[in-house]
C-alpha positions as CSV (number, residue, x, y, z in Angstrom):
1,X,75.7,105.8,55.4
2,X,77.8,103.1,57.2
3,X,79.9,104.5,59.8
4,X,84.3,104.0,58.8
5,X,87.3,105.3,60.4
6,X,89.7,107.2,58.5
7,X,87.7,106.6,55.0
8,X,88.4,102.6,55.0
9,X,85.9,100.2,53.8
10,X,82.5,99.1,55.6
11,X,83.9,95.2,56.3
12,X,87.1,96.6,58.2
13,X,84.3,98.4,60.3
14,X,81.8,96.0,61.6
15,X,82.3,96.7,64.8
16,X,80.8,101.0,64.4
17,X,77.6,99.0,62.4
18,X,77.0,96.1,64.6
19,X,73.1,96.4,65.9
20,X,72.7,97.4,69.6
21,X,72.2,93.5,70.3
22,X,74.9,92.3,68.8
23,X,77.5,94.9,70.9
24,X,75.5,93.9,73.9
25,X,76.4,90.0,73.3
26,X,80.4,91.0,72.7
27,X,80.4,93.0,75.9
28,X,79.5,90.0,77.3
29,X,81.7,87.6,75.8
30,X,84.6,89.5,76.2
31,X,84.0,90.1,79.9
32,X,83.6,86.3,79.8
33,X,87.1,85.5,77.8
34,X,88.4,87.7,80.7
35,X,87.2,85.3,83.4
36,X,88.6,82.6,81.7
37,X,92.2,83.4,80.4
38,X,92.7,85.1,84.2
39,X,91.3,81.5,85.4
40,X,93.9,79.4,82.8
41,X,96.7,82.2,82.9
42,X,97.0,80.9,86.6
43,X,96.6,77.6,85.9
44,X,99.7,78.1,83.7
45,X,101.5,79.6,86.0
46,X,101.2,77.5,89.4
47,X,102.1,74.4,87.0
48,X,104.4,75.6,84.2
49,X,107.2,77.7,85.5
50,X,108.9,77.2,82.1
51,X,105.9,79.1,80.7
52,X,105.0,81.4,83.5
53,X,105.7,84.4,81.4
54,X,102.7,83.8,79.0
55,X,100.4,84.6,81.9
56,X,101.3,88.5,81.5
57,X,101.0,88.3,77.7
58,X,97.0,86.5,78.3
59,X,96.4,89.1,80.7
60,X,97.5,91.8,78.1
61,X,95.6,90.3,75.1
62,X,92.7,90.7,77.7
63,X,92.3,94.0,79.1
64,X,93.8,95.7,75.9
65,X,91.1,93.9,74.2
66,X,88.8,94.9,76.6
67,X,89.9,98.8,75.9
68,X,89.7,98.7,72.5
69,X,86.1,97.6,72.2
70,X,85.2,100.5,74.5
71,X,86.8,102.9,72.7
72,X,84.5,101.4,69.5
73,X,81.5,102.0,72.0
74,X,82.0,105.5,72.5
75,X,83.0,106.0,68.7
76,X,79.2,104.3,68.4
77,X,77.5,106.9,70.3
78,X,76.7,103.6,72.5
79,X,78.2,105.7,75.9
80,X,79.2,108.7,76.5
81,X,82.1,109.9,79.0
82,X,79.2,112.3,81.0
83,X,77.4,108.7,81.8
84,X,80.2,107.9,84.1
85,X,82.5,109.9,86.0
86,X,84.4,106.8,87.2
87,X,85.8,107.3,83.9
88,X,87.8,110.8,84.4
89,X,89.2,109.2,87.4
90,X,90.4,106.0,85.4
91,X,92.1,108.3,83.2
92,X,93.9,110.2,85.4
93,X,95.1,106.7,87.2
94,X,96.6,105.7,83.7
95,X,98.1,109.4,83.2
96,X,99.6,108.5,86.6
97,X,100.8,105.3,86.7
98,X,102.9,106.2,82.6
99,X,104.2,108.9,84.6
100,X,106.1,106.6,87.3
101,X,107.0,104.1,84.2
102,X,108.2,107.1,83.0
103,X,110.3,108.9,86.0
104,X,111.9,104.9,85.9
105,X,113.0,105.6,82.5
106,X,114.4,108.6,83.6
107,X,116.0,107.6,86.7
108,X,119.0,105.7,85.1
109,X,118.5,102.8,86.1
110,X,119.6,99.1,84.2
111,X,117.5,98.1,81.4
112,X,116.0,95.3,84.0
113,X,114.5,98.0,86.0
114,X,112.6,99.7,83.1
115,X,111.3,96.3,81.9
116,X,110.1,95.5,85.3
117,X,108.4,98.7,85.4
118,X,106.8,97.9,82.1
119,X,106.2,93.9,82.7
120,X,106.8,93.6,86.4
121,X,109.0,91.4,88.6
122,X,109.3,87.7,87.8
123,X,106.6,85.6,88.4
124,X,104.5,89.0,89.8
125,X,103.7,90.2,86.4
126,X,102.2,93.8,88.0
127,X,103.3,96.4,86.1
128,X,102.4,99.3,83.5
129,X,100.5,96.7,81.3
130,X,98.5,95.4,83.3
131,X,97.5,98.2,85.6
132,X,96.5,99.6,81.9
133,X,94.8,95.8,81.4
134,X,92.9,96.2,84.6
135,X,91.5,100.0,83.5
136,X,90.6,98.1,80.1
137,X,88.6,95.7,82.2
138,X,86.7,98.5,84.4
139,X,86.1,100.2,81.2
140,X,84.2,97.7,79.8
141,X,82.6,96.4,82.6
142,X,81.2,99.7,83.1
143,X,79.7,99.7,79.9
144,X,78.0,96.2,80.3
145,X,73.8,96.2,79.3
146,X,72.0,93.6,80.6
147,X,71.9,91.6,83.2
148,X,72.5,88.8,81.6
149,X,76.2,89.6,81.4
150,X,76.5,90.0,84.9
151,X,75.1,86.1,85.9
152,X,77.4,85.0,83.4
153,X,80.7,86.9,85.2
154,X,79.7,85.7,88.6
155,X,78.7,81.7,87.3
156,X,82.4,81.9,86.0
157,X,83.8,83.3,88.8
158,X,82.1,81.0,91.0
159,X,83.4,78.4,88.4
160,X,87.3,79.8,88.8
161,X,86.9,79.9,92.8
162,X,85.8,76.4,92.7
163,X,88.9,75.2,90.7
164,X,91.2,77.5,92.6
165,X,89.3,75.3,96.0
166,X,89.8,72.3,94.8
167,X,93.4,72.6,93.9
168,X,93.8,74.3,97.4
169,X,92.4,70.9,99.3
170,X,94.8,68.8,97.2
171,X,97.9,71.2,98.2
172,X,97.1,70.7,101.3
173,X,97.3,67.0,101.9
174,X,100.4,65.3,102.2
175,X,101.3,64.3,98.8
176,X,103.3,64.9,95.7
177,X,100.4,67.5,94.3
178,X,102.4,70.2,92.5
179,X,102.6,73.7,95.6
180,X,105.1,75.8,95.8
181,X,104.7,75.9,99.3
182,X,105.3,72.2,100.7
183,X,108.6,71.9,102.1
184,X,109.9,75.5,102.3
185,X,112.2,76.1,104.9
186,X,110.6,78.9,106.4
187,X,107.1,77.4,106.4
188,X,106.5,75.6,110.1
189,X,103.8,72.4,108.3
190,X,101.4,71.9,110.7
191,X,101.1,67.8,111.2
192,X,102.5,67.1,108.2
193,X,99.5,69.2,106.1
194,X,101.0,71.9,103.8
195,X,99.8,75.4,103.2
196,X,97.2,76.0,100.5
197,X,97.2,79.1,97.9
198,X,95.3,77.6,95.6
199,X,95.8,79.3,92.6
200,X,97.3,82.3,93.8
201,X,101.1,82.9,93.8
202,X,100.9,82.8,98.0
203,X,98.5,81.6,100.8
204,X,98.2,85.7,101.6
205,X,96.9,86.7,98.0
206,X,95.0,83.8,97.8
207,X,92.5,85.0,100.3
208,X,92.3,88.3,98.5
209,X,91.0,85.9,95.8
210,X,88.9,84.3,98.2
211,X,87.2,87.4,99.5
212,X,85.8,88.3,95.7
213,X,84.0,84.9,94.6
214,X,82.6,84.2,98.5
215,X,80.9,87.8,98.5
216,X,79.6,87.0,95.2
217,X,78.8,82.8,96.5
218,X,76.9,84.3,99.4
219,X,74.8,86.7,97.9
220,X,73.5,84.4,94.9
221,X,72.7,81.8,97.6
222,X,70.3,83.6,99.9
223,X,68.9,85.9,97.0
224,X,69.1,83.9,93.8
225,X,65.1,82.2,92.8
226,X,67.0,79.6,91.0
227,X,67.4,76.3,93.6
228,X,70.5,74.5,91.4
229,X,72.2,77.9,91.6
230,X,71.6,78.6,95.4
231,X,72.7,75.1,96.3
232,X,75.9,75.4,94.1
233,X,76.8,79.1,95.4
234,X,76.3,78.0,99.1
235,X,78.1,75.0,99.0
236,X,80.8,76.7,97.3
237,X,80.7,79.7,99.9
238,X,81.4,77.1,102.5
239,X,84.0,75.9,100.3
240,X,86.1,78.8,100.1
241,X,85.8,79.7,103.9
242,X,87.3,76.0,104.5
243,X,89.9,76.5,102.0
244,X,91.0,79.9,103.4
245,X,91.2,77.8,106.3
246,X,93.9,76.0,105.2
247,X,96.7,79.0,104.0
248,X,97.9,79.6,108.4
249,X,96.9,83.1,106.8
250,X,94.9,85.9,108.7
251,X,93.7,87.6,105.3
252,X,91.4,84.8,104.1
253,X,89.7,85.1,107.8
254,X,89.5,88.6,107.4
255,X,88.3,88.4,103.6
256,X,85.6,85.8,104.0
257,X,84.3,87.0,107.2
258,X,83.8,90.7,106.1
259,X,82.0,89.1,103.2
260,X,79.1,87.9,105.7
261,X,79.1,90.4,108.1
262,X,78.0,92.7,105.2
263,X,75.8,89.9,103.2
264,X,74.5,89.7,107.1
265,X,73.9,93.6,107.6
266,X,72.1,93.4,104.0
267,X,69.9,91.1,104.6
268,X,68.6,92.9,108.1
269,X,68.3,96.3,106.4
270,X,67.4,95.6,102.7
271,X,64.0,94.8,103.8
272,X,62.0,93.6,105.9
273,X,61.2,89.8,106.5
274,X,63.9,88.7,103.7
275,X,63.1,87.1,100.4
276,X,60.0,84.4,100.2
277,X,61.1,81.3,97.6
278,X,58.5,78.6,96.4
279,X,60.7,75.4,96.2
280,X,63.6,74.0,98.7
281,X,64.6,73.2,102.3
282,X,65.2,76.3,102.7
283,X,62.0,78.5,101.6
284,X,63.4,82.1,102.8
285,X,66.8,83.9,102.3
286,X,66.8,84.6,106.9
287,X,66.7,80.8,106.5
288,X,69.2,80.1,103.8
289,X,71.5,82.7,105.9
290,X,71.2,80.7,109.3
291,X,72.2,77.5,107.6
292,X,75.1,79.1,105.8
293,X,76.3,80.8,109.3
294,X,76.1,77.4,110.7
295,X,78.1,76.1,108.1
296,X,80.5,78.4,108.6
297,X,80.7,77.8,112.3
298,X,81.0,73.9,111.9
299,X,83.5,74.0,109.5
300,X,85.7,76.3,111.6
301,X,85.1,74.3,114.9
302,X,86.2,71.0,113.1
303,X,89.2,72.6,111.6
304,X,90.1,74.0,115.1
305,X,89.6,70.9,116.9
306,X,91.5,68.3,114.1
307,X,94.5,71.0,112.7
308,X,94.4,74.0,115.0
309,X,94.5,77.5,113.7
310,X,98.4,79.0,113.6
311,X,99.0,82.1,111.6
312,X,102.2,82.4,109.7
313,X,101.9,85.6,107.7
314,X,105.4,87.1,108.3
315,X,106.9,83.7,107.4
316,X,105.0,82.9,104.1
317,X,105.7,86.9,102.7
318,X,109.1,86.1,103.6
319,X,109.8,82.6,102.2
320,X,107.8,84.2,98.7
321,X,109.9,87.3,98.2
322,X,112.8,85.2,99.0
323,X,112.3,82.1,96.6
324,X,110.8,84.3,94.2
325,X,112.6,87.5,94.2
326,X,116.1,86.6,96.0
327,X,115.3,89.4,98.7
328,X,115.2,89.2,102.6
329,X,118.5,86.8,102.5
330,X,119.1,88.8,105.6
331,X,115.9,88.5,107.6
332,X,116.6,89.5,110.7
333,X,115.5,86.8,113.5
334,X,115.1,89.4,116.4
335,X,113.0,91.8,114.7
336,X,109.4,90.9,116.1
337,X,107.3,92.9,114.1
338,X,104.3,91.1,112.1
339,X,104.6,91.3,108.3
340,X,102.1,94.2,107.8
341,X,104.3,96.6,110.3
342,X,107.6,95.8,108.4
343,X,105.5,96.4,105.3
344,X,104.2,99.9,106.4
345,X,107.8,100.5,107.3
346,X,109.4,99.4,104.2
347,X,106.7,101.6,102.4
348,X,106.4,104.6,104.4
349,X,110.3,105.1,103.7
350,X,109.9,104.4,100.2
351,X,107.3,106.7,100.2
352,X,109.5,109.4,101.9
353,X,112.2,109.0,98.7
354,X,109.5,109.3,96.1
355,X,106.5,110.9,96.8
356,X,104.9,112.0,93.4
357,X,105.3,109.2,91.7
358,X,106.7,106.6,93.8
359,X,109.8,104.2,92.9
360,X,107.6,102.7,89.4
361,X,105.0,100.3,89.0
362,X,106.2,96.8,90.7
363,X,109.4,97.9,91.6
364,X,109.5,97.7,95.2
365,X,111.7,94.8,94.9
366,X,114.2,96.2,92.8
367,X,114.4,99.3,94.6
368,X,115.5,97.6,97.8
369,X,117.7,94.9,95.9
370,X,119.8,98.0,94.7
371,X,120.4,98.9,98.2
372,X,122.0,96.4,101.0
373,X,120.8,98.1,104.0
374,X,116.8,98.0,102.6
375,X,117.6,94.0,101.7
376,X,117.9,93.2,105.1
377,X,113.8,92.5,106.2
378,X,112.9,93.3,102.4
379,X,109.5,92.2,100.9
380,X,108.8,93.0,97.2
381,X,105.0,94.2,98.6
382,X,103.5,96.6,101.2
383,X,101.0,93.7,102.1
384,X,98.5,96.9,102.2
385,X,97.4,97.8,99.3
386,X,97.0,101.6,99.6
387,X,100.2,101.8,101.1
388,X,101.8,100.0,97.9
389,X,99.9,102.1,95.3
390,X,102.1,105.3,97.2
391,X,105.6,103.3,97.4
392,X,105.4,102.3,93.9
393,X,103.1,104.8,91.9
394,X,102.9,107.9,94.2
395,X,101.0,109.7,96.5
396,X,98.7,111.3,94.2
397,X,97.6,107.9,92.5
398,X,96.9,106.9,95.9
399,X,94.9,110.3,96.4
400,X,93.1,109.5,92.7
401,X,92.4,105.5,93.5
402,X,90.9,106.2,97.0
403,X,88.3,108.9,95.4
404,X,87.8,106.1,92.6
405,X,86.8,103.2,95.6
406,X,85.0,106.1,97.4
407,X,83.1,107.1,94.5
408,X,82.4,102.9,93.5
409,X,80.9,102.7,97.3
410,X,78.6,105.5,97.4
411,X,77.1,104.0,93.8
412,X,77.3,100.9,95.3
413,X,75.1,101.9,98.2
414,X,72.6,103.7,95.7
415,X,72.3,100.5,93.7
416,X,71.4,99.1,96.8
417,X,67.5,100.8,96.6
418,X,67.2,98.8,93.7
419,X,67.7,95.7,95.5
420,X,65.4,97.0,98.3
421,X,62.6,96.9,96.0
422,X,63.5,94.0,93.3
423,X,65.0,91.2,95.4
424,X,65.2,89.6,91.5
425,X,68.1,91.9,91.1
426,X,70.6,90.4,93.8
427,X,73.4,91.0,91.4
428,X,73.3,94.7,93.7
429,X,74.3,93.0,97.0
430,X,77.0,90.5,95.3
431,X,78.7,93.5,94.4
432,X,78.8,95.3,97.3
433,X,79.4,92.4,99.1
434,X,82.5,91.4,96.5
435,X,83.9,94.9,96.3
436,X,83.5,96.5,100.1
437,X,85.2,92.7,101.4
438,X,87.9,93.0,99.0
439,X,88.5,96.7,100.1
440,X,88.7,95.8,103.7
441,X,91.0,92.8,103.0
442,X,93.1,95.1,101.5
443,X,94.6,96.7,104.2
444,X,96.5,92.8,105.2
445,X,97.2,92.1,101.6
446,X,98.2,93.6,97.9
447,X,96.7,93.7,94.5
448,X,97.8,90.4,92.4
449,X,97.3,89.2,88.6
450,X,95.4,86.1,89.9
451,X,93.1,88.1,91.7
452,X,92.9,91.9,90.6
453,X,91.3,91.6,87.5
454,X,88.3,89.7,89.1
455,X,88.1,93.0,91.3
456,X,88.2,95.8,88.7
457,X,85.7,94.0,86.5
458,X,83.5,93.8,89.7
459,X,84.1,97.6,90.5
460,X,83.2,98.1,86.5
461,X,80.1,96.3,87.1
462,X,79.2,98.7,89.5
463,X,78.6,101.5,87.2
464,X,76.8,99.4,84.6
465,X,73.8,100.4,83.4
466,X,73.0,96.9,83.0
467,X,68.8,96.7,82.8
468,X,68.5,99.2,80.2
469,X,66.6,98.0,77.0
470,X,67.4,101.6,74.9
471,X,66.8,100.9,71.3
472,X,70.2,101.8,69.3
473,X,68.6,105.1,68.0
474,X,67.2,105.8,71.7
475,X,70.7,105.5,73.1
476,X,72.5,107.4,70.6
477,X,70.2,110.2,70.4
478,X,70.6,110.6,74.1
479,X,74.5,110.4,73.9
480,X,74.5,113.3,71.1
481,X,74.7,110.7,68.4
482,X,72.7,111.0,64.9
């Protein structure tokens, strides 16, 4: 008999009868749709400020879309919660981050502060809804089937990183391109060239976004069989690292170059000799690696010798709370610290105040707008993200996220013996690369809607069982299924 829910009819349950193929080619286009609305949301946003506010609502639609066909996976029999253990951990995450929304609600605080715990500040769009969009996305990415999927995520993201590039090289010439950081006041331009943050609301979090698609750039070019591919993902690898070039921001440094120091480490102890290809310039992944490395190199000595490198992280956190969130009107000019010791500051005494469940999703801004001493120096983000998961959401959601990520790693590195002995399978390195340089990065900068949800559909990917050709009655025997 057709599977229902709740005794209605067959048609209003397609989704329980849908053959394993057919579920297998909606993970993938939903994962997909994902890429895409993330990719146009900011699109929207960086150009429309009238309509800024639809970029939460895309990003909603998403990841609760996203949720909703897992949960019609596991109603299936398709996967089962004892598959992945990630899950739990997901779960408790969520359980966490209503309770903060919910110790806002009971706080007493305006109406303003309990929608920004639900929507977010202004123009930041991080809170309860999408942190519950962004477990949506991990869900489902977890559950992804074939590898096919996967090549179709990273091609889009490659795609998005491209876009996001080119818009970066046309903020940064002098010109009337649309940037919301040309003629700050707090911004020192550097020979009349402007600051690029692609699109990303800041140069900082742009590099976050950076990190993601050039661990996944770098990988497909040394490992991938396919010569268009390689060329595309190495050119664009060198693309990003230029771009990231161009914020006067530390993080995309960091970002980028953690990405090839570990695609560099892989390719050493993966195996021995590297990867052997038929066709290109190039015929072996130690060579495509030295010309990428040499890429990098020239790229940074010509930007060096023609712009000069000069990092202004304190001044470009400052100058977006401020024109964003109407915070730091009293930054101090004596106080010397750099933005990421101001940030631990700021958080470690938020931190202090509300330990279990912090002061609510996204509402590190409010909090310190309600109080005049914590304006003056204010930022509206820890520019770490651990430290800005405890200031907002608590201690133990830090506790929960940090077994999630250590958990990811250690499956990550297991995946990795699949690599070892299928170089065809390459999709295991551009993960690891992706996810551990996004980790590192994100101890200089903070999660962000333009740049988050590529990560926890990434970290989703990660426990996949993509590969696995089960049969529908196969899997669902296996999962306790009839």
């Amino acid at each position: 008999m057709p599977k229902t829910i709740f005794g209605t009819t067959e048609k209003s349950n397609f989704i329980l009868n849908m053959k394993y193929e057919t579920v297998r080619k909606w993970i993938s286009g939903l994962l997909c749709a994902t890429v895409i609305v993330v990719l146009i949301s900011s699109i929207v946003m960086n150009f429309s400020a009238q309509t800024s506010w639809a970029y939460g609502a895309f990003l909603y639609a998403a990841g609760f879309s996203c949720l909703l066909f897992y949960i019609a996976l596991l109603m299936r029999k398709d996967i089962a919660f004892k598959e992945n253990p990630s899950v739990f951990l997901v779960i408790a995450l969520a359980v966490l981050a209503f309770a903060s929304y919910y110790g806002v609600v009971l706080s007493g605080v305006s109406q303003d502060g309990i929608n920004t715990a639900m929507l977010g500040e202004q123009g930041r769009y991080e809170g309860l809804l999408s942190i519950f969009a962004y477990f949506g996305i991990f869900l489902l990415a977890a559950s992804v089937m074939r590898y096919g999927t996967v090549q179709w995520v990273f091609d889009l993201m490659v795609g998005a990183g491209i876009v996001s590039a080119f818009t970066a090289v046309m903020q940064h010439i002098p010109w009337n391109f649309p940037s919301k950081f040309r003629t700050l006041p707090a911004i020192v331009l550097l020979k009349n060239v402007h600051l690029s943050s692609g699109l990303s609301e800041n140069p900082i979090i742009y590099g976050s976004f950076l990190t993601i698609v050039c661990g996944i750039a770098l990988s497909g070019a040394l490992y991938s069989k396919n010569i268009t591919r390689a060329r595309i993902y190495g050119g664009s690898a060198v693309l990003f690292f230029l771009t990231g070039l161009f914020t006067s921001s530390l993080v995309p440094i960091i970002g980028t170059g953690a990405a090839l120091i570990i695609t560099i480490i892989t390719e050493f102890t993966a195996g021995k000799g590297g990867t052997k290809f038929e066709e290109g310039l190039f015929q072996s992944s130690r060579k495509r690696l030295a010309a990428i490395i040499a890429a990098f190199a020239v790229t940074f000595g010509l930007v060096f010798a023609f712009q000069g490198l000069y990092f202004r992280d304190k001044a470009i956190a400052f100058t977006d709370s401020y024109n964003n969130l109407f915070i730091t009107y009293g930054a101090s000019m004596t106080n010397d610290d750099n933005i990421w010791e101001l940030g631990a500051e700021r958080s470690l005494t938020l931190i202090k105040e509300r330990p279990l469940l912090g002061v609510g999703p996204d509402r590190m801004a409010g909090y310190q707008r309600e109080s005049e001493e914590l304006m003056i120096d204010g930022v509206d983000r820890s520019y770490n993200e651990y430290l800005f998961i405890a200031a907002t959401r608590g201690v133990p959601s830090l506790l929960v996220y940090i077994a999630l990520l250590a958990a990811t790693a250690v499956r990550l590195f297991k995946g990795m013996k699949e690599f070892s002995s299928d170089r065809e399978k390459w999709f295991r390195a551009a993960l690891l690369t992706a996810v551990l340089g996004y980790l590192i990065q994100a101890f200089f900068s903070v999660s962000a809607v333009t740049s988050a949800p590529y990560f926890w559909l990434l970290a989703g990917l990660a426990w996949s069982g993509f590969g696995d050709e089960q049969t529908d009655d196969t899997r669902r025997q296996s999962n306790g299924g009839k």
